[in-house]
VMD Tcl script that draws the C-alpha trace (Angstrom):
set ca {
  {-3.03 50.21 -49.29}
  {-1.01 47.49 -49.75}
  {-2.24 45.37 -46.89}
  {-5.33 45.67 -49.05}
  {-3.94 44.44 -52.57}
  {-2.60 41.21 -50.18}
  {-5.88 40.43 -48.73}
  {-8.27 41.94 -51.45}
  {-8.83 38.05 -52.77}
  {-9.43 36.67 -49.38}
  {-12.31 39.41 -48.89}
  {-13.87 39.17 -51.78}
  {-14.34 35.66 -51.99}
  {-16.54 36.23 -48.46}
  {-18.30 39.05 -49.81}
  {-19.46 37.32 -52.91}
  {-20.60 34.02 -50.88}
  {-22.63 36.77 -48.51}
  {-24.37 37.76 -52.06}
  {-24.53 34.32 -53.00}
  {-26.59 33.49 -49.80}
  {-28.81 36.61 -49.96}
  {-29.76 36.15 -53.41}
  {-30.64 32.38 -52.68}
  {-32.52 33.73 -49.69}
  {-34.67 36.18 -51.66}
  {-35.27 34.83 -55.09}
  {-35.47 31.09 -54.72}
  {-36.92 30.38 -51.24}
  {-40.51 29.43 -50.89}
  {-41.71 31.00 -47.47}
  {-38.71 33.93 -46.36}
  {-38.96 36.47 -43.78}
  {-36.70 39.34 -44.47}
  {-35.64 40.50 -41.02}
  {-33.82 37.37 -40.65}
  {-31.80 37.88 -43.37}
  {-31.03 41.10 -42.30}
  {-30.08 39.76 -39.11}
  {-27.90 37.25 -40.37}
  {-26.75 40.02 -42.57}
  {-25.19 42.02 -39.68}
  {-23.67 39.52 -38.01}
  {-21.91 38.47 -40.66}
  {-20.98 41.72 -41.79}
  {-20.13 42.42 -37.81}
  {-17.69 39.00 -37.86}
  {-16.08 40.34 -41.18}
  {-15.13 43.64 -39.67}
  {-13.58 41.87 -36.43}
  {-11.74 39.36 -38.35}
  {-10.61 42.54 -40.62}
  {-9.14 44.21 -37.93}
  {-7.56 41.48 -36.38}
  {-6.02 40.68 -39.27}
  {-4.92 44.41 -40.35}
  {-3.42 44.84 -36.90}
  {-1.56 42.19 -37.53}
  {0.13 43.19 -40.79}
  {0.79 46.50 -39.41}
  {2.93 44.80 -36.41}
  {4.79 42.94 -38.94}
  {5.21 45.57 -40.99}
  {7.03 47.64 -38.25}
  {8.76 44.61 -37.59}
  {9.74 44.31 -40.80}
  {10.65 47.88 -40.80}
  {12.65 47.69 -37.93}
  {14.72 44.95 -39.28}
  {15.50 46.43 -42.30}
  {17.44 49.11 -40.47}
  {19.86 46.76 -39.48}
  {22.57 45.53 -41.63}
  {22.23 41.70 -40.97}
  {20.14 38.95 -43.13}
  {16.29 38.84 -42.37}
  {14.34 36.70 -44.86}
  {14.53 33.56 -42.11}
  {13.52 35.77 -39.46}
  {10.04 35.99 -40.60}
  {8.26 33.17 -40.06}
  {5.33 34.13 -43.01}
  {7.71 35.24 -45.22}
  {6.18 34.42 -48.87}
  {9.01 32.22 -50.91}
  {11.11 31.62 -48.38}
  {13.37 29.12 -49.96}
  {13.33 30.48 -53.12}
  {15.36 33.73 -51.31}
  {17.75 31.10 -49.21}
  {18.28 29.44 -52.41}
  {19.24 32.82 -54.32}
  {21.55 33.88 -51.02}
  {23.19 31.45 -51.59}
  {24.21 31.62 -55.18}
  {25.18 35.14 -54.07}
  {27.46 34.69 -51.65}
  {28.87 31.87 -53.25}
  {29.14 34.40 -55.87}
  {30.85 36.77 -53.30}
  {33.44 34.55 -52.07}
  {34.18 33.90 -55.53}
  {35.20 37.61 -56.15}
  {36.83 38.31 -53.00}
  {39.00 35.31 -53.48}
  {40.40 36.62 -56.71}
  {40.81 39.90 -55.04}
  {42.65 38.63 -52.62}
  {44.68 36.83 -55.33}
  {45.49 39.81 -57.27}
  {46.39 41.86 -53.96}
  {49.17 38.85 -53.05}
  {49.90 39.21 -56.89}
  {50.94 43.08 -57.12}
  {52.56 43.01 -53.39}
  {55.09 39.92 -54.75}
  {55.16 42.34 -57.86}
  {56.41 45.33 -55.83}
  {58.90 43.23 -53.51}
  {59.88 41.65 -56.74}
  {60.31 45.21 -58.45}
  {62.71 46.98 -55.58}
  {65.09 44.77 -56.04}
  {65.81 46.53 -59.48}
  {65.09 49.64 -58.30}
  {68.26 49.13 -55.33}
  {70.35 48.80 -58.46}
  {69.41 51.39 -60.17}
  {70.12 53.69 -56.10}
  {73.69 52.22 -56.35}
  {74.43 53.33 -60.00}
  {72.86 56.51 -59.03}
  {75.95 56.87 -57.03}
  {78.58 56.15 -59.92}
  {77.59 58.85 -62.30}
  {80.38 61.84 -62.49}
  {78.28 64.46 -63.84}
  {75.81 66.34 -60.30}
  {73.36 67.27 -62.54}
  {72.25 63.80 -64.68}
  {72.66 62.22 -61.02}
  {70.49 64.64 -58.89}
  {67.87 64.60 -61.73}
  {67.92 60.35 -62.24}
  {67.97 60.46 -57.97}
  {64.75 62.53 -57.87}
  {62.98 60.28 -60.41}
  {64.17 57.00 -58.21}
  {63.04 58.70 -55.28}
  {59.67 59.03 -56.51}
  {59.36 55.51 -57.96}
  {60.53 54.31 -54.54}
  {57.77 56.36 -52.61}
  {54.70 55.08 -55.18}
  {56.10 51.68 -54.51}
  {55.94 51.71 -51.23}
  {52.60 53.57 -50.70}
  {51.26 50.43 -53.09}
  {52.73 47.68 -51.05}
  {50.94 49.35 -47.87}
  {47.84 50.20 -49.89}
  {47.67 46.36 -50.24}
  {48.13 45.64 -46.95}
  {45.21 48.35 -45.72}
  {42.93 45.98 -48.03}
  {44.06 43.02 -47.44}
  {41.41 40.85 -45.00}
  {44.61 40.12 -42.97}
  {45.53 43.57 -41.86}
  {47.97 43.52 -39.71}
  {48.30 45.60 -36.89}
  {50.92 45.90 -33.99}
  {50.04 48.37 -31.52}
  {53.01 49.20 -29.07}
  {54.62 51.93 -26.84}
  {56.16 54.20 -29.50}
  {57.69 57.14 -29.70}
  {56.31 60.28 -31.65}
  {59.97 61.36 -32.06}
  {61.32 58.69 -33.50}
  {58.14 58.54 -35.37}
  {58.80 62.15 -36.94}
  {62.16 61.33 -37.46}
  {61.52 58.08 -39.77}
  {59.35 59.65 -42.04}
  {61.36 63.16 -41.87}
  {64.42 60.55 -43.22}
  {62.02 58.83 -45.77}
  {61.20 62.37 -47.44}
  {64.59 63.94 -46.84}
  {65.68 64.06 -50.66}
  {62.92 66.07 -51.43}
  {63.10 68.54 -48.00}
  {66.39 69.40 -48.85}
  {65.74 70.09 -52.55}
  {63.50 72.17 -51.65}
  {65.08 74.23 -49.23}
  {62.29 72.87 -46.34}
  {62.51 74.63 -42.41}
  {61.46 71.53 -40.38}
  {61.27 72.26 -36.40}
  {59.49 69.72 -33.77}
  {59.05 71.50 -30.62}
  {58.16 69.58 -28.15}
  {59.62 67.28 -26.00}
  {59.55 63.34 -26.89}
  {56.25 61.96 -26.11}
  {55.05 58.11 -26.08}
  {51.63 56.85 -27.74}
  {50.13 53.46 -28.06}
  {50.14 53.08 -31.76}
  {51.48 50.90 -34.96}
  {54.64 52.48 -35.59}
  {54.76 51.51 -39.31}
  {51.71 52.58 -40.61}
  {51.55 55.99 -38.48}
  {55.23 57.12 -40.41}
  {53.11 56.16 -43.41}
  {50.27 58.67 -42.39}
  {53.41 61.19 -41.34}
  {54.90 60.52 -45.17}
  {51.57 61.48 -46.58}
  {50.74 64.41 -44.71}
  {54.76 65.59 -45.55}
  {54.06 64.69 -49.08}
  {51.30 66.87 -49.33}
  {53.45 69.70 -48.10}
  {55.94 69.16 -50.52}
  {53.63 69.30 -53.34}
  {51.94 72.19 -52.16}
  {54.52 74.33 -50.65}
  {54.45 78.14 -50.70}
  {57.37 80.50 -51.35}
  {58.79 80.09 -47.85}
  {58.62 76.37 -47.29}
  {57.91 74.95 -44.20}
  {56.98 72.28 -41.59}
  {56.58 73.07 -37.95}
  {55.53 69.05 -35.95}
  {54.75 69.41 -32.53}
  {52.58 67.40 -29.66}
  {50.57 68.60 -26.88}
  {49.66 65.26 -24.19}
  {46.45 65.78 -21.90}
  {44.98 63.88 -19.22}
  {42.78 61.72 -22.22}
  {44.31 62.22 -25.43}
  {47.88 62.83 -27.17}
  {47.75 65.11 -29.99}
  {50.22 65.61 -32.63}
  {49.82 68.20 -34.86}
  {51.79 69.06 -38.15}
  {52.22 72.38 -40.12}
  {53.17 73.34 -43.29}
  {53.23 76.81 -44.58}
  {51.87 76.01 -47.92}
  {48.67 77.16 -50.35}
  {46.39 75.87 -48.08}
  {43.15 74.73 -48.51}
  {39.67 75.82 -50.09}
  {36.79 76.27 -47.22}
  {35.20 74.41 -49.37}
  {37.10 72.07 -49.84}
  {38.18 71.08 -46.25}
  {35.26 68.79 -45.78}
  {36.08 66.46 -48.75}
  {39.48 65.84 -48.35}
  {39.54 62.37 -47.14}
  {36.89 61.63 -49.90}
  {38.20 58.70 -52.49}
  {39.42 59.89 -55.33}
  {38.74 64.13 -54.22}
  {41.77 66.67 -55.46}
  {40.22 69.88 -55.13}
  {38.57 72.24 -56.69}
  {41.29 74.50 -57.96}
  {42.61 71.18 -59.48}
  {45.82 72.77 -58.01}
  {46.33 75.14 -61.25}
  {47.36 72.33 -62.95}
  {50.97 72.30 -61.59}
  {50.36 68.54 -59.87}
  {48.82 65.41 -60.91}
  {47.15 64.56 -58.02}
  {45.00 60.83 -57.47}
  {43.03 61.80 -54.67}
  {43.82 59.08 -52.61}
  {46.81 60.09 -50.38}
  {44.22 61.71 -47.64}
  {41.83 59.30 -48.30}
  {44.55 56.33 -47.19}
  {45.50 58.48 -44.21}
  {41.68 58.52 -43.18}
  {41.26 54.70 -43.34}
  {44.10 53.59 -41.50}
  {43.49 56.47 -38.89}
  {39.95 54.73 -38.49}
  {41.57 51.41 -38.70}
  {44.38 52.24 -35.75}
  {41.93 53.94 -33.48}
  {42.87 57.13 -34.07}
  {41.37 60.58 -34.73}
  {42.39 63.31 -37.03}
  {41.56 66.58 -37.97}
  {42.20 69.66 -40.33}
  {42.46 73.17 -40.27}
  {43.63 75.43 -43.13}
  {43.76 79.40 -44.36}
  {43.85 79.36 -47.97}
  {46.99 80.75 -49.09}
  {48.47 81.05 -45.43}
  {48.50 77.32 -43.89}
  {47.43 73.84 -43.48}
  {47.46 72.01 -39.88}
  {46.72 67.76 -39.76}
  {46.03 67.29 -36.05}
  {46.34 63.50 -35.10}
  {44.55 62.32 -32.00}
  {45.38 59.89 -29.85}
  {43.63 58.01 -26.62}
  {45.71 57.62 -23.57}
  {44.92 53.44 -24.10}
  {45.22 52.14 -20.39}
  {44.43 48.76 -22.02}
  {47.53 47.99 -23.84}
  {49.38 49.63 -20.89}
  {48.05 47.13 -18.75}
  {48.98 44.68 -21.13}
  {52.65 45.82 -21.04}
  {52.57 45.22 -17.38}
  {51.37 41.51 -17.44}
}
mol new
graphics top color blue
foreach p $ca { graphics top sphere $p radius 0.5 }
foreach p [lrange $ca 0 end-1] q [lrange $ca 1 end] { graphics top cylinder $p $q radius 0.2 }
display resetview
């Protein structure tokens, strides 16, 4: 239909001078004989219909084309060569991405702005550690320690949020050690562990992955964090790896509520905290998981999730045996 409303102009204009002709033939010639007219008739007609589907074939091979490119994810306007307006849509690309730049420039201003603000802001908060340590009465300290502890974690999960967004993500994949790995982030939540009474075992023996070290004892803090907040009455964490001929796998356990069946499919989802809302007992953002999901993607990585509601939840981080940056190593 709508190769017809394109061309409906064009074919009408021909039809009306074929009307024009035959009514001049009929009406206003002296001597006529009909047949020819007929005969001219046809082969006009016959010339319209091949030009027609010419033409029609045509616009249906473009419009496949046109189709085809549209699946894609890149610019197209200048790859069609009778594309209607063409420099009125350069033109407006333009303006957009000029536009574009515009925005991501004072994004990328605002992200320098709040990590400066952060660095700027644990200096402060150092102080605040040390007079921690000065106050005589156990139960003022322990409670102003718990509250420090938490402003310490949030600052430090926005410094490397602003890093994961950051157009210069930085990324420094080495031989590492999932032990040493555990152990960082086992230190970095240790306040919190021990004030609630957490078992913590790793059973396995120490195993080395090609991986950022930094940013995967960020993804350990989160998926510890999430068993603090959600432990159960016998609090728990069980870390261990399994290594195959492919993949490394590192798995951690916490004995906690658990999660909804249907919820396990959302987790990583921006901004998703669960049906249950957690009976109210936590204020949860939603984003922890979905952090852990994007730097996973962004290191290479695979993870998944298990859970019985009310009995466990397992994180299971994958990762390849890389023989690239091995080979590297060896150069």
């Amino acid at each position: 239909m709508s190769f017809f409303k394109k061309k409906w102009k064009y074919y009408y204009l021909c039809l009306s001078i074929i009307c024009l002709y035959n009514f001049y033939f009929i009406f206003l010639m002296g001597e006529k004989d009909i047949k020819y007219l007929l005969y001219l008739d046809f082969l006009l007609a016959l010339a319209l219909l091949l030009f027609w589907g010419i033409d029609f074939y045509r616009d249906k091979r473009v419009q496949i084309y046109k189709e085809q490119l549209m699946r894609g994810e890149s610019i197209i306007c200048h790859l069609l060569p009778d594309f209607n307006n063409k420099d009125l849509a350069e033109h407006d690309m333009q303006i957009l991405e000029g536009e574009l730049q515009e925005k991501f420039q004072e994004n990328c201003e605002l992200q320098d702005y709040v990590a400066k603000w952060c660095h700027e802001f644990k200096i402060p908060l150092a102080a605040c550690f040390l007079i921690e340590e000065n106050i005589a009465d156990r139960k003022v300290q322990k409670g102003m320690r718990e509250q420090l502890e938490k402003m310490n974690q949030q600052i430090n999960s926005m410094m490397l949020g602003c890093r994961l967004q950051s157009p210069l993500f930085d990324l420094q994949i080495k031989k590492v050690s999932l032990l040493e790995c555990v152990r960082t982030s086992i230190k970095n939540n240790q306040f919190f562990l021990i004030q609630k009474g957490f078992e913590i075992t790793f059973d396995s023996e120490d195993v080395s992955v090609y991986t950022d070290p930094a940013w995967l004892v960020y993804v350990l803090d989160q998926l510890i964090n999430n068993a603090l907040k959600y432990a159960g009455n016998k609090p728990a964490i069980h870390i261990w790896a399994q290594q195959e001929e492919q993949e490394t796998r590192l798995f951690v356990e916490d004995s906690g509520e658990g999660i909804k069946s249907s919820d396990i499919r959302r987790i990583f989802e921006k901004g998703f905290t669960g049906s249950n809302r957690h009976n109210g007992k936590y204020k949860s953002t939603g984003m922890g998981l979905y952090m852990v999901s994007k730097i996973i993607d962004r290191l290479g990585h695979g993870i998944q999730v298990e859970s019985e509601y009310g009995d466990y939840t397992r994180f299971c981080i994958i990762f390849q045996n890389n023989n690239y940056f091995s080979t590297l190593q060896k150069l």
